[in-house]
N, C-alpha and C positions, 0 to 999 in steps of 0.2 A: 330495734327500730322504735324504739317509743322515748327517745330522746325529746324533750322540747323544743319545740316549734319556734325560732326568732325569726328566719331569711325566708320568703317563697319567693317560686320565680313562677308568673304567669305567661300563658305562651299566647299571644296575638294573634289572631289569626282573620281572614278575611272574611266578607258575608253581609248580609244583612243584619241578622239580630246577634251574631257571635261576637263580634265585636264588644258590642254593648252590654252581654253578659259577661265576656271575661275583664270587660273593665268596672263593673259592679261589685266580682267579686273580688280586684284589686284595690278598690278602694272601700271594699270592708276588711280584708286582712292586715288593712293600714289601720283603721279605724278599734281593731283588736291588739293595737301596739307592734302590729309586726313589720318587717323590712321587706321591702317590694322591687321585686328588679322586673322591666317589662319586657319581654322577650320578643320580637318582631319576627310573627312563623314568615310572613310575606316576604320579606327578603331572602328569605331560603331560595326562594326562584325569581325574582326580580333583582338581585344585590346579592348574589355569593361570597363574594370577598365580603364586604361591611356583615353578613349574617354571621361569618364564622370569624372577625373581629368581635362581635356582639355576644359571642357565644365564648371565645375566650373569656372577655371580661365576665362573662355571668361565672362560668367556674370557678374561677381565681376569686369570685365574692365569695363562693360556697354556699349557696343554698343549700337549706335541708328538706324543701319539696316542691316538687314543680305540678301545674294546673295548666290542661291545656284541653279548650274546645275538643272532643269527641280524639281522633288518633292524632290529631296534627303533633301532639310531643312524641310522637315515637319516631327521631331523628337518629336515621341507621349513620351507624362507620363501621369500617371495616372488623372491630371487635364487637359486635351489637350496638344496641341502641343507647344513645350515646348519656342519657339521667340515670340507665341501668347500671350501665358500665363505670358512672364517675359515682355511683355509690349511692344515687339518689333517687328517692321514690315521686313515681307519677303517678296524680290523679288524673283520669280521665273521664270527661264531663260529658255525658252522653244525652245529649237533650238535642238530637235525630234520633230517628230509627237506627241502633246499632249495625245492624244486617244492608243496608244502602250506603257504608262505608267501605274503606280499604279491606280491613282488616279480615273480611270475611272469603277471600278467597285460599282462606286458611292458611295463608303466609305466617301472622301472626300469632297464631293458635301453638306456636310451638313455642313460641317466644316466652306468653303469658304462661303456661303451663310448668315452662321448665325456671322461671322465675317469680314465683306468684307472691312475694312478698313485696315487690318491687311496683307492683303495680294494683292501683287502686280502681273501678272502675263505679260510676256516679250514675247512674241511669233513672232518667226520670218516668219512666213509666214500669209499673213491677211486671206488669207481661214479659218485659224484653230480661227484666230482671232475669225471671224464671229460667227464662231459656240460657242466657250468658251463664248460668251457674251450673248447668246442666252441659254446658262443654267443658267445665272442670274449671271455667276462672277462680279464684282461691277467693278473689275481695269483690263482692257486686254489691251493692248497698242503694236504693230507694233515696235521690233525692232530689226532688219535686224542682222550678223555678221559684223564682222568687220577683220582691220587686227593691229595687234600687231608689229607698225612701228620701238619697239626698237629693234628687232631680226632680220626684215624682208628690212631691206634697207640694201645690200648687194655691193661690190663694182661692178664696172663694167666688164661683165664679155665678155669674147668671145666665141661667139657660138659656140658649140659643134656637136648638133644635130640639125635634121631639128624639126621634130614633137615629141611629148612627154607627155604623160598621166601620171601622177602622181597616185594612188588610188587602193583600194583589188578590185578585180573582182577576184572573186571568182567562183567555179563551180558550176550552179546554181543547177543539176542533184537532189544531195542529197536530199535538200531545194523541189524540184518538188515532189519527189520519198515521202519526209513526207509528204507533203500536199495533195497528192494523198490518203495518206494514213488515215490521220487523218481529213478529211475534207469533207462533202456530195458533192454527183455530180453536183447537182447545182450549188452550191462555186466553185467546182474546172472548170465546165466550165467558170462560170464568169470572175474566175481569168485568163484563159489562151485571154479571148477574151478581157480585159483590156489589156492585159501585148502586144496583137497582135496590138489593136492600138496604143499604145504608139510605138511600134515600125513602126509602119505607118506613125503616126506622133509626131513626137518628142518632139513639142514647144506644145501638149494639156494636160492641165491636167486630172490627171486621176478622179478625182472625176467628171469632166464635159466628158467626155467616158461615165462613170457610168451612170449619171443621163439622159443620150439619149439612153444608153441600157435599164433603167430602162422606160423612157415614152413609148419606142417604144414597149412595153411587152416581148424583148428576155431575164428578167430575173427577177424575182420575189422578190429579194434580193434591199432591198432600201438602196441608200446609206444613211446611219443614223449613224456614228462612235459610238453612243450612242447603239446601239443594236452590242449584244456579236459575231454573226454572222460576219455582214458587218464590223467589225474588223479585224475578223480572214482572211477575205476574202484582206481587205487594206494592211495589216501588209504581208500578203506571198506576194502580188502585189507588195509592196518594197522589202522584203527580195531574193524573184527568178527575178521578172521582172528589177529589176534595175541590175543585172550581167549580165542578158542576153540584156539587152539595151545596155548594157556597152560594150559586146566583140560584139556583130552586129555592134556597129559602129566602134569599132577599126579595125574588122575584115574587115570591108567594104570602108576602107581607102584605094585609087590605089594612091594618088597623092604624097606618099613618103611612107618608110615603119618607120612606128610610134615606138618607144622605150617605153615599158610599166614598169612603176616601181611598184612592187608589185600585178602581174599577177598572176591569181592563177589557171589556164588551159594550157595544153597543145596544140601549134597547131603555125604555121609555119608565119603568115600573120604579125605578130608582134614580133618585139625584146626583148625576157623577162630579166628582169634586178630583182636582190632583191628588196624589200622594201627600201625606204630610213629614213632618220631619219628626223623626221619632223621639228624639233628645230635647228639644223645646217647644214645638207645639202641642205634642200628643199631650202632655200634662193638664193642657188648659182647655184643650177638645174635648176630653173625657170629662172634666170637669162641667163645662158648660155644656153638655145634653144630656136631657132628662131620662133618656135610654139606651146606653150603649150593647151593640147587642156580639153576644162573640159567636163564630160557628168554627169547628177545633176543624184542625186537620185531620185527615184519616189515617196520619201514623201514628196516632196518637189511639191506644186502644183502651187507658183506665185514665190517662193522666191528663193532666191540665196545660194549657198553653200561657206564654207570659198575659196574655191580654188580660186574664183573671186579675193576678197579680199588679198589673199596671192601673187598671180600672179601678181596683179597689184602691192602690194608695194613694193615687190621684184624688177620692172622692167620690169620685162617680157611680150612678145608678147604672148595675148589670145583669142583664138575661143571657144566659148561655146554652148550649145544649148539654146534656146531662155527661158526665164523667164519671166513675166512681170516684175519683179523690177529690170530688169535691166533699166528700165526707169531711174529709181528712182537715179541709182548710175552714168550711164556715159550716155552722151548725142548722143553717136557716139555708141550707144549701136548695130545697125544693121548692124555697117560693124565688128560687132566681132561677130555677133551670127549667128547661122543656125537654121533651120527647119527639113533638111533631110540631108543623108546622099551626094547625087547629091552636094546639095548645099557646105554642108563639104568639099567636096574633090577639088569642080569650088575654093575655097575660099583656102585651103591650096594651090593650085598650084598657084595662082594669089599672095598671100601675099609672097613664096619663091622667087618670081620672081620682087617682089616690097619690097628690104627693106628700105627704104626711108618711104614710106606709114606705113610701117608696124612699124619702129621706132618710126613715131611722134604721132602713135595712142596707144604704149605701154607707151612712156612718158604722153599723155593727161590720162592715163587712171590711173597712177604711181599720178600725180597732183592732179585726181581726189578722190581717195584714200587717200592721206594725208590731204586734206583738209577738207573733210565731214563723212570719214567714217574707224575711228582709235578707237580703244576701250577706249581712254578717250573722242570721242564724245560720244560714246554708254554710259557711266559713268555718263558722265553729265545729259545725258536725262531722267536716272534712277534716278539723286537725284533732278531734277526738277519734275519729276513727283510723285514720295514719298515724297520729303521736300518742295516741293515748291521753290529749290534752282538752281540759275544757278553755275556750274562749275566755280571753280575761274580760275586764268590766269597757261596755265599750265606750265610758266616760276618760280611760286610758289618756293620755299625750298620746299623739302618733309618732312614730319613730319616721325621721326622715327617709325618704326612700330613696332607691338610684332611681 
């Protein structure tokens, strides 16, 4: 299988940010001279006839690798899945929690196992890494987001605002109110005493919470993503505790009063603005305020969100909370990130009052971004690690696509 790479086929799929990631890396596999056929997952259940028209002519092209958001390419027929079966290897782009997916109700686990060359899987956080290779996946491989530099370098812009949160926070209420309801006492205490140190402290992940509640005996529940429980217990831990991480810290901002786009609570501490579009305003949003600030989700236990990625190649000036891979992306990674909310606020007030500092570290951060971490690097390191191929020059002609 280490034939060269000329045809991929990416698989479309629905969502908020998925979309916009598997068309980023569609139009970097173009941009590395390759041929691109767009696979529409959505029609799989909206338009059966027209998906399995769409799906003929993808065959009859012959791709030699398919790329599709998290499981959505694992399209069963009656002989198996149907890129397995016509001889063609799938990468699978794991940027959710793999464990909040289909695939873990072990259906698939025999699939990948008894065909493990067939299948690539992408995982942007190396926590989930560890564990996906620890059920015997053959190919799990670390690769982070990216940003999409042909959308996202914006002209220059003049500040507008001081601070500025981009993202849903939502009311976490409802979300509490189910899981109360549908969840044993045990879980629901677990969950609220995760969700209480995350908010303690900001930069720990939560599966390492867990496993010191779990030594110390305050809860019986092991973190095992593999058991149906300790799921249900991870999955409300991001879906309540990352809104309520979200407005505690926007709420607990005193060093200017933050502009939230896409706030979904009522309450007086922050500036509610609509949603924005994320294809052609966000560019010029980030651009024109002097501090855009990111707070990760809580499935996110090492790794980074696109907001990094987007902020920086927009330009913009960014305060995040701590990650480890921000190692990995910018080397000045601790004068942009916090711990606590204290720290947050010492840092917004000191950077309004330093934009000098604050400019040369939105630019090193802008360099840093286009240089190592664009979705035709991410491109490339999928077709070197599938085909064995390094990316060609991406000054290339592009080969016309279907």
């Amino acid at each position: 299988m280490m034939q060269r790479i000329e045809r991929v086929c990416v698989v479309r799929s629905a969502g908020d940010i998925a979309p916009l990631i598997i068309d980023g890396f569609a139009r970097a596999f173009r941009a590395l001279g390759l041929q691109v056929f767009v696979l529409d997952f959505d029609l799989f259940s909206t338009d059966p006839a027209r998906f399995q028209q769409h799906l003929v002519n993808l065959l009859l092209w012959e791709p030699e690798l398919a790329v599709a958001y998290g499981f959505n390419g694992l399209l069963p027929t009656s002989r198996g899945p149907v890129f397995r079966t016509q001889g063609i290897p799938l990468a699978l782009l794991h940027y959710d929690c793999p464990f909040f997916g289909l695939a873990f109700d072990d259906s698939w686990l025999p699939e990948f196992r008894a065909h493990p060359d067939w299948y690539y899987h992408f995982v942007w956080d190396r926590t989930f890494q560890q564990q996906l290779q620890a059920l015997g996946l053959a190919h799990v491989d670390h690769l982070m987001l990216a940003a999409d530099t042909s959308r996202l370098t914006p002209p220059a812009a003049t500040p507008e605002r001081d601070v500025a949160f981009v993202g849903r926070v939502h009311d976490p209420a409802p979300v509490q109110s189910e899981r109360l309801r549908l969840l044993a006492p045990e879980a629901n205490r677990l969950i609220e005493q995760l969700i209480e140190q995350k908010l303690a402290h900001l930069a720990r992940p939560v599966l390492d919470c867990w496993a010191d509640l779990w030594r110390s005996g305050a809860t019986g529940i092991a973190p095992d993503l593999l058991n149906p429980e300790a799921r249900s217990v991870y999955a409300a831990v991001h879906a309540e505790g990352s809104a309520r991480v979200r407005r505690a810290v926007l709420e607990g901002i005193t060093a200017a009063t933050p502009d939230v786009f896409g706030a979904g609570w009522a309450g007086t501490a922050v500036r509610q603005h609509p949603a924005v579009d994320y294809e052609h305003a966000l560019p010029l949003l980030y651009a024109g305020t002097r501090i855009n600030l990111n707070v990760t989700s809580l499935q996110l236990e090492q790794a980074v969100n696109n907001r990094i990625f987007d902020v920086g190649a927009a330009g913009g000036f960014l305060l995040t909370d701590y990650r480890d891979d921000l190692r990995l992306i910018f080397p000045h990674y601790r004068e942009i990130s916090f711990g606590s909310i204290p720290e947050l606020n010492e840092k917004i007030d000191y950077f309004l009052h330093h934009e000098s500092e604050r400019s040369e570290l939105a630019h090193a951060l802008q360099d840093a971004i286009q240089a190592r971490h664009t979705y035709v690097h991410r491109a490339c390191s999928i077709l070197e690690r599938v085909g064995g191929q390094r990316g060609t020059d991406t000054s290339t002609t592009t080969t016309s696509a279907v």
